[in-house]
MARVOBA-629763 format. One record per residue (C-alpha): residue number from 1; x, y, z; chain. Coordinates in Angstrom, 1 decimal. Layout:
BEGIN
> NUM_X_Y_Z_A
...
//
This chain:
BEGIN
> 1_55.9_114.8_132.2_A
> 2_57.0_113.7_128.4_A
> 3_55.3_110.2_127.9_A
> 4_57.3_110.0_124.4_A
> 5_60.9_110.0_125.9_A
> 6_59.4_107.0_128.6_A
> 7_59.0_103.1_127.7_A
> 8_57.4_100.6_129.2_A
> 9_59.6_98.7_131.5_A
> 10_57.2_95.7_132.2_A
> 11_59.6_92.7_130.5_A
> 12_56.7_90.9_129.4_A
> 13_54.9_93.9_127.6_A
> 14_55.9_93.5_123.6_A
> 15_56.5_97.4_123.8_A
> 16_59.1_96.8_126.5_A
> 17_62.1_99.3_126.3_A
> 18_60.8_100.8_123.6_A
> 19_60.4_105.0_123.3_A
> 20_58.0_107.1_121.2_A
> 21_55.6_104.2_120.2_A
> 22_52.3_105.9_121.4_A
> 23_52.0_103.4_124.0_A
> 24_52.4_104.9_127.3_A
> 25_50.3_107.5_128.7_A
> 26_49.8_109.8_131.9_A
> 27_48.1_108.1_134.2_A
> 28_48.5_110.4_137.1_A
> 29_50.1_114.3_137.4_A
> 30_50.0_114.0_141.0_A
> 31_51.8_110.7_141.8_A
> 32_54.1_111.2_138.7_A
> 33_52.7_107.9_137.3_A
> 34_52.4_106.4_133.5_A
> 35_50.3_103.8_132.0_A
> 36_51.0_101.5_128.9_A
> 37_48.2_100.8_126.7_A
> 38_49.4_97.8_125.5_A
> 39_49.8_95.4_128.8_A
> 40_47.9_98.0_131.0_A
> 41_50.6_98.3_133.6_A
> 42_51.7_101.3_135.5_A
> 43_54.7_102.9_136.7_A
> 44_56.0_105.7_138.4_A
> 45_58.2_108.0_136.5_A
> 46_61.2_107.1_138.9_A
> 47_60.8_103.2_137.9_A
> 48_64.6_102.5_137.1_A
> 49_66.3_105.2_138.8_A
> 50_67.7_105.6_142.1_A
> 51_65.1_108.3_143.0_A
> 52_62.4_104.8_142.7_A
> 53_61.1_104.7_145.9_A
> 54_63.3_107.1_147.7_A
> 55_61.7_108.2_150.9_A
> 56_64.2_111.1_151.2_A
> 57_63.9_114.8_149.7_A
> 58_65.9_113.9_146.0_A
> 59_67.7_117.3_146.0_A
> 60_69.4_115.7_149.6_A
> 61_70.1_112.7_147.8_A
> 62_71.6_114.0_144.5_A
> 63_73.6_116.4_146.5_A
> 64_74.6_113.8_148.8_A
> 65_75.9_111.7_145.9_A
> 66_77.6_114.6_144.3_A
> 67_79.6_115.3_147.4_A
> 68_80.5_111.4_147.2_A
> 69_81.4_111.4_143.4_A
> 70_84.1_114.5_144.6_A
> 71_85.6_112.4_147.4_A
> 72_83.8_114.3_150.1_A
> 73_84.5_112.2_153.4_A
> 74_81.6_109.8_154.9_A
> 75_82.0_111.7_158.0_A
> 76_81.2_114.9_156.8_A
> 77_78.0_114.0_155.0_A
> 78_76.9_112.3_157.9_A
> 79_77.5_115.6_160.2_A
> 80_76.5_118.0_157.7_A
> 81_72.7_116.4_156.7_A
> 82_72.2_114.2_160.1_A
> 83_72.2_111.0_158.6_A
> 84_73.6_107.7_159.3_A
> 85_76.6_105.9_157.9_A
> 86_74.7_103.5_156.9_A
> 87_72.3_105.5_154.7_A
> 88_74.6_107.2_153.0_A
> 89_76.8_103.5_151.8_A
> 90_73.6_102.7_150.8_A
> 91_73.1_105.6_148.5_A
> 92_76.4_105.3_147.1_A
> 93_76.2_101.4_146.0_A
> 94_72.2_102.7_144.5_A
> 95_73.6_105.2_142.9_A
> 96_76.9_103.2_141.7_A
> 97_75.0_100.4_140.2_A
> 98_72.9_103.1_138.2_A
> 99_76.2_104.4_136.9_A
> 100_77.7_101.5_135.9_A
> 101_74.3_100.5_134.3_A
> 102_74.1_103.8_132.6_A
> 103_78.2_103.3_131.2_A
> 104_77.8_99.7_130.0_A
> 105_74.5_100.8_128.0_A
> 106_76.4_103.7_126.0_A
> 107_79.9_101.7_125.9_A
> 108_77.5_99.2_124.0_A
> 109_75.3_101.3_122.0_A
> 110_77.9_104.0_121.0_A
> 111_80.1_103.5_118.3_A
> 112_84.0_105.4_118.9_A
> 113_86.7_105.2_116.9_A
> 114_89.0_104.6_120.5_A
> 115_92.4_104.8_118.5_A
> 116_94.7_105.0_121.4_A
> 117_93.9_103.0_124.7_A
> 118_95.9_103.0_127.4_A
> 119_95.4_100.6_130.9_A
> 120_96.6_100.2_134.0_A
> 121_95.7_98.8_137.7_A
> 122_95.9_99.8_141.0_A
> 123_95.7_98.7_144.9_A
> 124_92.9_99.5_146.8_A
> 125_92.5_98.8_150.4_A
> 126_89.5_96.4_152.0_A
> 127_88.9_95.3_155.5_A
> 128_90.8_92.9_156.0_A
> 129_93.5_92.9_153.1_A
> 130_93.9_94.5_149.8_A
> 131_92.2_94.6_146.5_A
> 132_93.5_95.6_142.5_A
> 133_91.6_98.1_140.7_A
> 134_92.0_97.5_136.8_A
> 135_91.4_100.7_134.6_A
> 136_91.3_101.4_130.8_A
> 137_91.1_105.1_129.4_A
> 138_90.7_105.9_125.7_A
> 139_93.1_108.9_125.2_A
> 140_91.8_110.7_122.5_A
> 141_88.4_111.5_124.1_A
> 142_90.0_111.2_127.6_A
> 143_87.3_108.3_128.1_A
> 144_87.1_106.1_131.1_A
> 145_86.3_102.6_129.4_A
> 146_85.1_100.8_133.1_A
> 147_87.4_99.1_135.3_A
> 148_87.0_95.6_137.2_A
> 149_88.2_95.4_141.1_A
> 150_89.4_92.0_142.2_A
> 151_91.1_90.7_145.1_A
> 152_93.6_89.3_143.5_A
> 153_96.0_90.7_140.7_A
> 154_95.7_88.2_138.1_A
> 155_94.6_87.1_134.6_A
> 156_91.4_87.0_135.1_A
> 157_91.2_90.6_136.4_A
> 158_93.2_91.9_133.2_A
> 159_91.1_89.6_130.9_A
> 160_87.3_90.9_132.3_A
> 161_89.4_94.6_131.5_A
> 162_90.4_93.9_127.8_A
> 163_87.1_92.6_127.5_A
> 164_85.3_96.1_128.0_A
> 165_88.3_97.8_125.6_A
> 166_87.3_94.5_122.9_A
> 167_83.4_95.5_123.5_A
> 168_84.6_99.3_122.5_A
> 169_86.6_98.6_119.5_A
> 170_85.7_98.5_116.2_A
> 171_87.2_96.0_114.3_A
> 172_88.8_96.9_111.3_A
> 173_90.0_100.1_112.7_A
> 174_93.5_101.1_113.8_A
> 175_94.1_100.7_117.6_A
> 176_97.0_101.5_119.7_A
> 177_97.4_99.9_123.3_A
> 178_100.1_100.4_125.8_A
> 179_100.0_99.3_129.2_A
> 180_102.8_98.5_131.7_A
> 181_105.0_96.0_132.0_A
> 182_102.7_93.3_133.5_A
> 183_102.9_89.7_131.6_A
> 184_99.3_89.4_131.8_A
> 185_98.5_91.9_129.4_A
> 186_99.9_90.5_126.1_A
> 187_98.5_87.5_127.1_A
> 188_94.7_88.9_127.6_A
> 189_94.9_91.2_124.4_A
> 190_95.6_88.1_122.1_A
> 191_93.1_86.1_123.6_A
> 192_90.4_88.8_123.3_A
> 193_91.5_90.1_120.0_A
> 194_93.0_87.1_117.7_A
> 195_91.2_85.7_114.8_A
> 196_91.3_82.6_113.2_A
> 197_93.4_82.5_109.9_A
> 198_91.4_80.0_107.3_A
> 199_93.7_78.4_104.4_A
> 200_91.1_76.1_103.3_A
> 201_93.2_73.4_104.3_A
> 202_91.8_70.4_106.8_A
> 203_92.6_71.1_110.2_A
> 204_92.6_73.3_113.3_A
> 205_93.0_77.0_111.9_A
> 206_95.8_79.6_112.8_A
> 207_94.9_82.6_114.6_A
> 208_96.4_86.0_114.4_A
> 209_96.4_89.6_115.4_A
> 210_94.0_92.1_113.3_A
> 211_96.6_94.5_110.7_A
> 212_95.6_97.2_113.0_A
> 213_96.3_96.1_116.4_A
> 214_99.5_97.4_118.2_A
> 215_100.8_97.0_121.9_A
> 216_103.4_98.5_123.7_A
> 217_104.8_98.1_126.7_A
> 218_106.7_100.6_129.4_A
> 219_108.5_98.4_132.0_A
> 220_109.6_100.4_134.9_A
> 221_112.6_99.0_136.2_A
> 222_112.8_99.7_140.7_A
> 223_115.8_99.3_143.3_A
> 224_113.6_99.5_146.2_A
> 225_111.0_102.4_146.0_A
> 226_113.8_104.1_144.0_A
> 227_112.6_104.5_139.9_A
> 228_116.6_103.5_138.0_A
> 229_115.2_102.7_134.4_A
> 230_112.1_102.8_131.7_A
> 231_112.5_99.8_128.9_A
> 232_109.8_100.6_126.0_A
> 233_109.0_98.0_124.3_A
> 234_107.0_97.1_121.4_A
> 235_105.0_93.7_121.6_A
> 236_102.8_94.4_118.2_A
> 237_103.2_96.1_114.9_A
> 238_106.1_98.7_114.7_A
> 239_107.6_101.6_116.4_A
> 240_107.1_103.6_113.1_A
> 241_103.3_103.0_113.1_A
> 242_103.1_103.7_116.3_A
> 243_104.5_106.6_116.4_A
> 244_102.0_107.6_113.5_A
> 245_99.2_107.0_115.7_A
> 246_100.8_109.3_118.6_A
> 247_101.4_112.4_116.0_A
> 248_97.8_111.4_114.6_A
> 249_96.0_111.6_117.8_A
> 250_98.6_114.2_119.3_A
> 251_98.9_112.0_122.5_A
> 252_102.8_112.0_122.7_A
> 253_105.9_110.9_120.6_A
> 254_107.0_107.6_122.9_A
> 255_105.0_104.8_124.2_A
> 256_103.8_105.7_127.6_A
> 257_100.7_105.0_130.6_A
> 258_100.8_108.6_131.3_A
> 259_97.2_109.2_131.0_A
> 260_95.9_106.0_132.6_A
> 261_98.0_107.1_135.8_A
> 262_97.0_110.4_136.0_A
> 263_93.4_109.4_136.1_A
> 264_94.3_106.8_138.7_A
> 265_95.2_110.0_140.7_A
> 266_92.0_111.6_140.2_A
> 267_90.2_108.1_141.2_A
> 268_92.8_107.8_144.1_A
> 269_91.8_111.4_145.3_A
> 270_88.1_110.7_145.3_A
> 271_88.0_107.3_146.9_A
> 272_89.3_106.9_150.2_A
> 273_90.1_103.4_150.1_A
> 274_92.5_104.1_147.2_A
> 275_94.9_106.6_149.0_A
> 276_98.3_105.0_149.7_A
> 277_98.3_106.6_153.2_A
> 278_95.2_107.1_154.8_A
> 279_93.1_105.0_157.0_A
> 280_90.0_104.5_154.4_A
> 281_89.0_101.0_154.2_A
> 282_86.5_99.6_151.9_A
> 283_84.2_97.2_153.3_A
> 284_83.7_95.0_150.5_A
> 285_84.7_95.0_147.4_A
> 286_81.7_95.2_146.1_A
> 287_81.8_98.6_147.8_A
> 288_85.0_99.6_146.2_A
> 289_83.2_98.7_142.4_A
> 290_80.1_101.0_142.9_A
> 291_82.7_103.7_144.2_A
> 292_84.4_103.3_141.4_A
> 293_81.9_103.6_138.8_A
> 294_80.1_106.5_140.3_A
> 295_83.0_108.2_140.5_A
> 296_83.9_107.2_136.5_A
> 297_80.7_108.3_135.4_A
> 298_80.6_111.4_136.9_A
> 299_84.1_112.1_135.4_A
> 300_82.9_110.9_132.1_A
> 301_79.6_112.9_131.9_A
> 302_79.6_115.7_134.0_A
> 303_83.5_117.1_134.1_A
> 304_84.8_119.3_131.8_A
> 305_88.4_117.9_131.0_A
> 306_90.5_121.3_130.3_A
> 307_92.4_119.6_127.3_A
> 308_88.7_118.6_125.4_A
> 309_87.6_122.3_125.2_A
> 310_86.9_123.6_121.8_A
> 311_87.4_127.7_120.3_A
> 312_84.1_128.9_119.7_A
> 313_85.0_131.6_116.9_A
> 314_82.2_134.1_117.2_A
> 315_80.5_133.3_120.1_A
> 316_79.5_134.9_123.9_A
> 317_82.6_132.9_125.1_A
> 318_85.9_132.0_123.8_A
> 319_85.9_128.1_124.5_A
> 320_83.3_125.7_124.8_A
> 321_84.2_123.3_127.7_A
> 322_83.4_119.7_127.2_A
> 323_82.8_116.1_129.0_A
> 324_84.9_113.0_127.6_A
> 325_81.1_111.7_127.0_A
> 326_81.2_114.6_124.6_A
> 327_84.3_114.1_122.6_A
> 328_83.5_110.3_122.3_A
> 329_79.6_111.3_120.5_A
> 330_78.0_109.9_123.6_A
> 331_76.0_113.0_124.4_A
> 332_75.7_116.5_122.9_A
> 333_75.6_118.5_126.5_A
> 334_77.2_118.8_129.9_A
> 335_75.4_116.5_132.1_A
> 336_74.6_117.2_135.9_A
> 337_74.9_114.7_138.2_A
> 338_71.1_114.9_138.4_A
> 339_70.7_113.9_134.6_A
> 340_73.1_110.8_135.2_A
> 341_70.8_108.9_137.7_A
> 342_67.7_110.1_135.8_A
> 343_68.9_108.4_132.8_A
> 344_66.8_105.6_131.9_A
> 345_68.3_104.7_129.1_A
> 346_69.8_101.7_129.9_A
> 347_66.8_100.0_130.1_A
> 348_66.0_100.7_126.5_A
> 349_66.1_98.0_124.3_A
> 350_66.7_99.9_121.3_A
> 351_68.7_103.1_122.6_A
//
């Protein structure tokens, strides 16, 4: 037990959220309990985890949720460990909505230099109809920026997206966007990234696009289910500069979605209501969301993406495998699945 790396999560202590201030003590080995000096609460070492109050063995429960993250079958779990269906949704929204927690903290905290975004939606099936599954990915780090699940394809779903890419970006810095050929896009992008132009002249003021901002678009063009044309299109900035931040970021020489989609295949392979054939149904969307999420996290913390590996000149091995998480600064180490929900740290105040 490390009572420096804990803070006090009592909202009305002045300490709240805040590590390594000599506040918080042991107060028990055997319960696994701490105690703050300043508003003289305690709390269990769990307190903001899913693990809080768990009256199952953890190991069960983090292997569980591991085996959910991978697309494991309900089924299975519940033959394999002898529990009910019902448990194991449970543990899957718990541990969801400590993933998406732990994702919005460091997408808010973390500062990235995203460069190249790419986004995308897909459909997702619910009882009783469908649901649309919007996704952003920064390419460079292979980053999963978060994703909103609606019932409805529509401007508000793409405009709660571009607002976790806006959150992300740096302003000032150069950013490249291409998404499909959906209307919605160019209109959510300007909304969420315009600025007002001031002349010093009486009167409403202009707005316009940041130098830096460019969008492109790849239209697909159908005869049925039958694929008969791509129209690339560039909506902001130029093809030239454009190009430049492709060869920059070596993420291709034309304006494509090529690694949004192939992480909707990965998301698609791990989440049952997202397979275009199968019988998987989603309760609630709600349902879908913490799917989503725990299955994001787990990608962006404790998955080794091939194409992030670095040489290691000199060392016991040849290539050091790494996480998006790790490309993008968020963390220095491979994460397991355990260290994901034992993060706390989105309760910190100050990181």
């Amino acid at each position: 037990m490390d009572p420096q790396a804990q803070f006090c999560p009592n909202p009305q202590c002045p300490a709240s959220g805040q590590t390594a201030q000599g506040n918080i003590k042991v107060h028990s080995y055997p319960q696994r309990r701490y105690r703050c000096t300043i508003c003289r609460k305690t709390f269990a070492a769990t307190t903001g985890t899913p693990f809080y109050r768990l009256h199952t063995d953890p190991m069960v429960f983090v292997c569980v949720v591991t085996l959910l993250a991978y697309g494991c079958p309900v089924p299975a779990i519940v033959v394999a460990f002898g529990l009910d269906e019902r448990t194991v949704g449970a543990w899957q929204d718990k541990a969801g909505g400590h993933a998406r927690a732990v994702h919005h903290h460091f997408l808010r905290t973390s500062v990235a230099d995203l460069l190249h975004v790419q986004a995308d939606e897909i459909c997702g099936k619910i009882v009783g109809g469908y649901c649309w599954l919007a996704m952003a990915l920064a390419v460079p780090y292979r980053l999963w920026l978060g994703g909103v699940v609606s019932p409805v394809r529509d401007l508000r779903l793409i405009q709660q997206l571009v607002a976790l890419v806006r959150r992300a970006w740096t302003p000032g810095r150069t950013l490249l966007i291409c998404v499909d050929g959906l209307a919605s896009y160019v209109t959510a992008f300007w909304r969420a990234f315009r600025e007002k132009q001031y002349t010093g002249r009486p009167g409403r003021p202009s707005y316009r696009l940041p130098k830096g901002v460019l969008l492109g678009q790849v239209v697909k063009n159908h005869s049925g289910r039958r694929l008969v044309g791509v129209l690339r299109r560039v909506v902001w900035g130029s093809l030239g500069r454009i190009h430049g931040v492709l060869k920059r970021t070596g993420t291709g020489q034309q304006i494509h979605t090529s690694y949004i989609e192939r992480l909707n295949a990965t998301f698609r392979s791990r989440l049952a209501s997202l397979v275009r054939r199968g019988r998987g149904l989603a309760h609630k969307v709600e349902t879908l969301e913490m799917g989503m999420y725990l299955v994001g996290s787990v990608y962006n913390f404790c998955t080794e993406h091939r194409s992030l590996r670095i040489s290691v000149p000199g060392g016991r091995t040849k290539w050091q495998g790494r996480t998006p998480a790790m490309a993008a600064h968020w963390t220095d180490h491979v994460w397991s699945v355990q260290e994901l929900l034992s993060c706390k740290a989105h309760m910190s105040l100050h990181g």
